[in-house]
C-alpha positions as CSV (number, residue, x, y, z in Angstrom):
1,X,0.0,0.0,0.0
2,X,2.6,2.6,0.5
3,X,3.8,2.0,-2.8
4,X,1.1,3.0,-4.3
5,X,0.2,5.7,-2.3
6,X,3.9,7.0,-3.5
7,X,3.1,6.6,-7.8
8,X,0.1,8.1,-6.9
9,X,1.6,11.5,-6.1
10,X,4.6,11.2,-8.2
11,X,3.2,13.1,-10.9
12,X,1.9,16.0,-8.9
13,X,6.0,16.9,-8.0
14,X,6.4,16.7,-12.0
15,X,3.8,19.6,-12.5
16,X,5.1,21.7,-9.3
17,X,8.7,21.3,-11.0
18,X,7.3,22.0,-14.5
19,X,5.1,25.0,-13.0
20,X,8.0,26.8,-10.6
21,X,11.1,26.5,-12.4
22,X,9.7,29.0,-14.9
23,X,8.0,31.4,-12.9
24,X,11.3,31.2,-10.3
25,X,13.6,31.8,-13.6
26,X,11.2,34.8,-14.7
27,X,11.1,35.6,-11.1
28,X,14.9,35.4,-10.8
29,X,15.2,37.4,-14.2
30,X,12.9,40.4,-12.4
31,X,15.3,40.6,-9.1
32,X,18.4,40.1,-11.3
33,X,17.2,43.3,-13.5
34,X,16.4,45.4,-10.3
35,X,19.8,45.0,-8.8
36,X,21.9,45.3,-12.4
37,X,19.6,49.1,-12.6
38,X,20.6,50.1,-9.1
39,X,24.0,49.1,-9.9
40,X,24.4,50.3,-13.6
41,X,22.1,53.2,-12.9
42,X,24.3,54.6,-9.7
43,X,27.2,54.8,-11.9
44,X,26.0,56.4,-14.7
45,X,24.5,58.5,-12.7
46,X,27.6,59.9,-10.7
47,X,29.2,59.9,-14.6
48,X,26.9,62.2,-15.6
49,X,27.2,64.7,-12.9
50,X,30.6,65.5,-14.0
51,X,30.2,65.9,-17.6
52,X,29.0,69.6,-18.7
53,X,26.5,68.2,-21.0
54,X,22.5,68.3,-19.4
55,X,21.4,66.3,-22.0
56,X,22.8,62.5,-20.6
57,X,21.0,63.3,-17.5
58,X,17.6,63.3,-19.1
59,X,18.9,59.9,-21.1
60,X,20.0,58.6,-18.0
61,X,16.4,59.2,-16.1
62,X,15.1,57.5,-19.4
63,X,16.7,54.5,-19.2
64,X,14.8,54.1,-15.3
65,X,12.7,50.7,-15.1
66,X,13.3,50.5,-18.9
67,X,16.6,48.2,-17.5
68,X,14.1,45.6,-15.7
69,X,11.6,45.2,-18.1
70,X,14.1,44.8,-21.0
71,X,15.6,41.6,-18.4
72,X,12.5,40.4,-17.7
73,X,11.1,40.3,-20.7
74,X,14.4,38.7,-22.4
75,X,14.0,35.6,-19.5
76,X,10.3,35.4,-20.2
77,X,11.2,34.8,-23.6
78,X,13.8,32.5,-23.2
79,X,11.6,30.6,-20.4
80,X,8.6,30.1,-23.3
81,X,11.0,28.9,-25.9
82,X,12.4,25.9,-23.5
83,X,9.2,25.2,-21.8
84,X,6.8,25.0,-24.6
């Protein structure tokens, strides 16, 4: 009997695996692209306050959240691709 009680929910891991390891990846993808804008986005940022040119400041504010949908999107797609 505890045999079968262990087939019988051997399949339900195979969907938790086959539903979570995507949305974690995409997930992952979302956090990954929030840190690389503070990063990336501090830097330029402290670049740009030295140059004599307004201009990169207003590119610079631009490029704010544009960063983390860009990375998520880019893991989203790769995510539908291998988990068709």
């Amino acid at each position: 009997m505890l045999n079968y009680s262990f087939h019988r929910f051997s399949g339900i891991s195979e969907k938790i695996t086959q539903l979570f390891l995507p949305l974690g990846s995409i997930l992952g993808g979302l956090i990954l692209g929030i840190i690389f804008e503070k990063i990336i986005l501090r830097k330029l940022k402290k670049i740009a306050l030295k140059t004599k040119w307004e201009g990169d400041e207003i590119v610079i504010s631009s490029l704010r959240g544009m960063l983390t949908f860009g990375l998520f999107l880019r893991v989203f797609t790769v995510q539908s691709f291998i988990f068709q």
